[in-house]
C-alpha positions as CSV (number, residue, x, y, z in Angstrom):
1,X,10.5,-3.6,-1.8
2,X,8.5,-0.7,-3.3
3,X,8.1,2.8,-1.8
4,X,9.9,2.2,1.8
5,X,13.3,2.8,2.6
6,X,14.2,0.0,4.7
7,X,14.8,-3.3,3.4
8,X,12.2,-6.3,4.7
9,X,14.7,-8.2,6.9
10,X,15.2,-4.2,8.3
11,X,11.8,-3.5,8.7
12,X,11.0,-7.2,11.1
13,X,13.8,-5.5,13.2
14,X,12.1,-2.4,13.9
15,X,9.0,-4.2,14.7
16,X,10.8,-6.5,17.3
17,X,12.6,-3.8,18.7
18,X,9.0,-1.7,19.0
19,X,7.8,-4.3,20.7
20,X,5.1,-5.1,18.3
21,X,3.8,-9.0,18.5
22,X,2.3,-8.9,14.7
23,X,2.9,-6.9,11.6
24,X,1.9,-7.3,8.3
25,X,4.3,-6.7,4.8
26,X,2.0,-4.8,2.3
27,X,4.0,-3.2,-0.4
28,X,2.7,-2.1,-3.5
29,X,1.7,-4.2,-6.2
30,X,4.7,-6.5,-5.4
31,X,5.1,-9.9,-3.4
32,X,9.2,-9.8,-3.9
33,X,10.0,-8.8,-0.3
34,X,8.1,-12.0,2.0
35,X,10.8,-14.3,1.5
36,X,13.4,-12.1,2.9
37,X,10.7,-10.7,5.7
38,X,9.5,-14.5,6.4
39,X,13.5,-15.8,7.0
40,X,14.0,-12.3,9.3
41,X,11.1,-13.0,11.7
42,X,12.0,-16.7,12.0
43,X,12.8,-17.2,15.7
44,X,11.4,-13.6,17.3
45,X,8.1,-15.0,17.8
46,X,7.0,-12.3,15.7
47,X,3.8,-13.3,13.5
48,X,4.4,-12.0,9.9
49,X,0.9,-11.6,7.9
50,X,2.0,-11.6,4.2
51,X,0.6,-8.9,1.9
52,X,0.7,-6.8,-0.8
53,X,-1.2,-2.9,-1.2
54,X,-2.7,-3.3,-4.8
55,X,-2.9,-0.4,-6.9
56,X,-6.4,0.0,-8.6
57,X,-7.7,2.8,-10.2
58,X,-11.8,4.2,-10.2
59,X,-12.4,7.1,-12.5
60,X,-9.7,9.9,-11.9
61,X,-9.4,8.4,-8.5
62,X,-6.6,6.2,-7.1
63,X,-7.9,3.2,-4.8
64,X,-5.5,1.5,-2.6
65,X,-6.7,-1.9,-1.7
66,X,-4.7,-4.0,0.7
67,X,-5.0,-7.8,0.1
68,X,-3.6,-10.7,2.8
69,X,-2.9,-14.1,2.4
70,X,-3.4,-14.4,-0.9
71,X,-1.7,-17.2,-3.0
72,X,1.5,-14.8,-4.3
73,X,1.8,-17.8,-7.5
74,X,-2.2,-17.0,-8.5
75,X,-2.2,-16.6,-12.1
76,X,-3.8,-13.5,-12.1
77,X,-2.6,-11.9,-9.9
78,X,0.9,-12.1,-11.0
79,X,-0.6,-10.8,-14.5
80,X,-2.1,-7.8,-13.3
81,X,0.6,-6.4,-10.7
82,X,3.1,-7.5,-13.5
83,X,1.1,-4.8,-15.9
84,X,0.7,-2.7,-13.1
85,X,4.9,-2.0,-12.2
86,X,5.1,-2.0,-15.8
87,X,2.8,0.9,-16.2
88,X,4.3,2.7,-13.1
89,X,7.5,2.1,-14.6
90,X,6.9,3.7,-18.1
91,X,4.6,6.5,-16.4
92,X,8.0,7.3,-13.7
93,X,10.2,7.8,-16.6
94,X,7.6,10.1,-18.7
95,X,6.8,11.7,-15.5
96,X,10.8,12.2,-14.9
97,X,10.8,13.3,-18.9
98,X,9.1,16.7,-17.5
99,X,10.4,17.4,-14.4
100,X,14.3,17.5,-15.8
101,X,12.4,20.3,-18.3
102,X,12.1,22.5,-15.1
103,X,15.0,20.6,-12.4
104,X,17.9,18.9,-12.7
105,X,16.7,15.4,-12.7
106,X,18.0,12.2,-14.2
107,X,16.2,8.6,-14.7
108,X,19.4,7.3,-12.8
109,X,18.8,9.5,-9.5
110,X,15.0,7.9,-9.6
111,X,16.7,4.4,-10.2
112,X,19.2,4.9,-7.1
113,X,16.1,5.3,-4.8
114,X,14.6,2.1,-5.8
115,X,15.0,-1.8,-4.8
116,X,15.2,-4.4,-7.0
117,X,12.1,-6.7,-7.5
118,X,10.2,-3.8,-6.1
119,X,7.5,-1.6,-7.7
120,X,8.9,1.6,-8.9
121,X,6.6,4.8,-8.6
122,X,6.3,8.7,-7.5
123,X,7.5,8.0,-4.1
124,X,10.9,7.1,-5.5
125,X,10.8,10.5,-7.8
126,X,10.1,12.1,-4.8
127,X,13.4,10.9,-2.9
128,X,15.4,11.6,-6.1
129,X,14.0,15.2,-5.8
130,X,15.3,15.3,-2.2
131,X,18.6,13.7,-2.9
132,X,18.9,16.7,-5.5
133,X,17.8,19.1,-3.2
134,X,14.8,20.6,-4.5
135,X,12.4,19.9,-1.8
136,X,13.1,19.0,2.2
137,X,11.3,15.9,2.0
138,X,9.0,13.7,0.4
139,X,5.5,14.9,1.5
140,X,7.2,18.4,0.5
141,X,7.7,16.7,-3.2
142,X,3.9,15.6,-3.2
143,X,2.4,19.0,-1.7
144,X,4.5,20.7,-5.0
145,X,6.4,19.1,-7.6
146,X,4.1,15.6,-7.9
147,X,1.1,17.2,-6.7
148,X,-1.5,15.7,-8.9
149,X,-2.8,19.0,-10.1
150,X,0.6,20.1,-11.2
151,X,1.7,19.5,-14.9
152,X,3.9,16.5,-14.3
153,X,1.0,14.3,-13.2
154,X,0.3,11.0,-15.6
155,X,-2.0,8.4,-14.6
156,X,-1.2,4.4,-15.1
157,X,-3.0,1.2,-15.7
158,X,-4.4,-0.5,-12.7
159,X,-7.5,-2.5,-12.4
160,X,-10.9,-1.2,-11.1
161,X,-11.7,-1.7,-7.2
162,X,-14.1,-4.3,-7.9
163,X,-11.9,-6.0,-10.2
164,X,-9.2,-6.0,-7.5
165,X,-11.9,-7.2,-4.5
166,X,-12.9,-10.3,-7.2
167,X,-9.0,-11.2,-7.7
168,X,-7.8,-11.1,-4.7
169,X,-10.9,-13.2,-3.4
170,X,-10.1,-16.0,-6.1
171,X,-6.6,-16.0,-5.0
172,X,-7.7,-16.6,-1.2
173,X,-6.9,-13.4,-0.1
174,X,-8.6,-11.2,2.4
175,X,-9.4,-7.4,0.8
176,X,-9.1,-4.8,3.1
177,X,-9.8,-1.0,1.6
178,X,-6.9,1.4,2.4
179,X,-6.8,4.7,4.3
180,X,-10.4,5.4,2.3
181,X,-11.2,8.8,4.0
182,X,-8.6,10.6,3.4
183,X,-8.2,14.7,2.4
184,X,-6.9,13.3,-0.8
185,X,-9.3,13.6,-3.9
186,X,-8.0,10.5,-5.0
187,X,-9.9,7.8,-2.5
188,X,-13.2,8.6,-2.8
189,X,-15.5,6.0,-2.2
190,X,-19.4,6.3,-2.1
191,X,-21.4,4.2,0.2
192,X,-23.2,2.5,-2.8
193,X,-19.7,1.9,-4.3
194,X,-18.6,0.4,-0.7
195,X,-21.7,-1.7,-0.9
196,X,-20.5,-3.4,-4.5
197,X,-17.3,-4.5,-3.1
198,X,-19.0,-5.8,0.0
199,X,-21.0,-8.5,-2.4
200,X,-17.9,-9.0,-4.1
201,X,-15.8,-9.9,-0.6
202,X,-14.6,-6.9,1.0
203,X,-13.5,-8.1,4.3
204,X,-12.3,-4.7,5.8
205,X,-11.8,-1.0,6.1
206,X,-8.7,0.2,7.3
207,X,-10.2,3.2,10.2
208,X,-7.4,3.7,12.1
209,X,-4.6,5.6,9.8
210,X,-3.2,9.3,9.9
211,X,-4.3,10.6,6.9
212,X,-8.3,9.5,7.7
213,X,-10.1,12.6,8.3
214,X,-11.6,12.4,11.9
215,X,-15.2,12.4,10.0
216,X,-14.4,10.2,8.0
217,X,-13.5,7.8,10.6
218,X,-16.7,7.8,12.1
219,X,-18.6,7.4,8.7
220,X,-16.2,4.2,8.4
221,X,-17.3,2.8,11.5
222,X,-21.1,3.5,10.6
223,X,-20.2,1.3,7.2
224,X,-18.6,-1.4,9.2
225,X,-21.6,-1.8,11.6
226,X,-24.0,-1.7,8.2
227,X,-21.9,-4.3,6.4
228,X,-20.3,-6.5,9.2
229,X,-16.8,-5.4,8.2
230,X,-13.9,-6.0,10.1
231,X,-12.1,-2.3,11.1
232,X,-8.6,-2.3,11.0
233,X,-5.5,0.2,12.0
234,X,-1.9,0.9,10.3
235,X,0.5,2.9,10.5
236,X,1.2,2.6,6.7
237,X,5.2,2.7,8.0
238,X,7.4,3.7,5.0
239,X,10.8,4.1,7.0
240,X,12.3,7.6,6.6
241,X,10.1,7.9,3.5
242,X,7.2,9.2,5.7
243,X,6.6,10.9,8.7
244,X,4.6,7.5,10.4
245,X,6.2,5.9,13.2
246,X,6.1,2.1,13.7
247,X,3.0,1.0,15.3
248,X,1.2,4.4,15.4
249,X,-1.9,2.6,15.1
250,X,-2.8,-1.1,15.3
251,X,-5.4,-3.8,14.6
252,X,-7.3,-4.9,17.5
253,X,-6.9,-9.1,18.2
254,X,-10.5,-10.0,17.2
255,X,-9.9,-7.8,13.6
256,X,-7.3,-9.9,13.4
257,X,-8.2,-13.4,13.8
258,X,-11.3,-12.5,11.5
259,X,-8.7,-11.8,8.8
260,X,-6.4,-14.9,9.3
261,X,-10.2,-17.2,9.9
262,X,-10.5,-15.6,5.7
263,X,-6.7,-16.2,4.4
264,X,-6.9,-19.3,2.4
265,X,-4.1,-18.2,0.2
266,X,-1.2,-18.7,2.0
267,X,-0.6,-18.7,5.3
268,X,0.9,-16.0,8.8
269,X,4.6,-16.4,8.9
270,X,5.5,-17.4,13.1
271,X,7.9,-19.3,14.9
């Protein structure tokens, strides 16, 4: 329901047909797609972890911070990821304003890529920019048109990291911190930075993802072992959107029932 490109109840079908006995639903800044997901899994003996990947921003640098089992009706939470879409939303359309200066790009061909309910962004730019033609695919609309060095870049509102740990915390929710070593200049995280969410309730770093630098990995683990946080592994599946397949990387079982032993929020869809 945000930057994928298959629909929930598609996405349960995949996982059954990979074989996989878990997955968890994390799309950005949005909660519209667990109904849908929750009804599709009834009966495969699939367990569905709700979640949601919340936008937050430190500095110039865009943190991703994946919450589960929160309570999707907390009152704050529904405020901030309500004023987050909204400021992806108006930042698409100024983005969109200059790109059509230099391609031939309409606000409708960004709207056609989208879902309702969802949480409208680049990655939907990007697919319009395919649709038109004017790159191969999306990582080849990142690496040159959305590049954030490139003069169609805008940033958006989105709370700090901290701020996101606290909230999703109060809402019952178990923070995990996304894909945090990767080559992008946009995640970087200090260790004394790592050690503020920690006392606020960081749960988690996700290790085991693609774009983690093999370095980076191992300083993850070393944090992990320092702070008694739970490693996890993703394959951050966007459908044809991105090159990651299905269950490329997983979360061992003791990760995982340290992060459903935290959810107070709302509980793993499984029948």
């Amino acid at each position: 329901m945000s930057d994928g490109t298959e629909t929930p109840a598609e996405l349960i079908g995949a996982a059954v047909s990979a074989g996989l006995g878990t997955v968890a639903l994390t799309d950005h800044d949005s909660t519209a797609g667990w109904a849908e997901a929750a009804a599709a899994a009834s009966g495969t003996g699939l367990m569905l972890v709700p979640g949601m990947e919340l936008s937050t921003n430190q500095g110039q640098a865009s943190v991703h911070m994946l919450a589960y089992l929160f309570d999707p009706d907390d009152a704050t939470i529904m405020r901030e990821t309500a004023r987050i879409r909204d400021g992806r939303l108006h930042r698409a359309e100024r983005i969109v304003e200059r790109i059509a200066r230099d391609y031939a790009i309409t606000w409708d061909d960004v709207l056609a890529q989208s879902s309702d309910g969802g949480s409208l962004g680049r990655p939907h730019i990007a697919d319009a920019l395919v649709a038109r033609g004017h790159v191969v695919d999306r990582s080849a609309a990142f690496a040159s048109i959305l590049h954030w060095q490139g003069g169609y870049y805008e940033k958006y509102y989105a709370p700090s990291p901290l701020e996101g740990v606290r909230m999703i915390v109060a809402a019952g929710g178990v923070p995990v911190l996304a894909h945090p070593a990767t080559h992008d200049k946009y995640r970087p995280m200090d260790d004394g930075t790592i050690a503020q969410l920690v006392d606020a309730g960081l749960v988690g770093l996700e290790v085991d993802h693609r774009d983690n630098t093999e370095i980076g990995k191992d300083r993850l683990r070393a944090l992990a072992a320092r702070f008694g946080l739970v490693l996890t592994g993703a394959s951050d599946y966007h459908g044809t959107g991105k090159p990651n397949r299905l269950g490329e990387n997983t979360t061992s079982p003791a990760a995982l029932e340290r992060i459903l032993a935290a959810g107070t929020g709302s509980a793993p869809f499984y029948s």
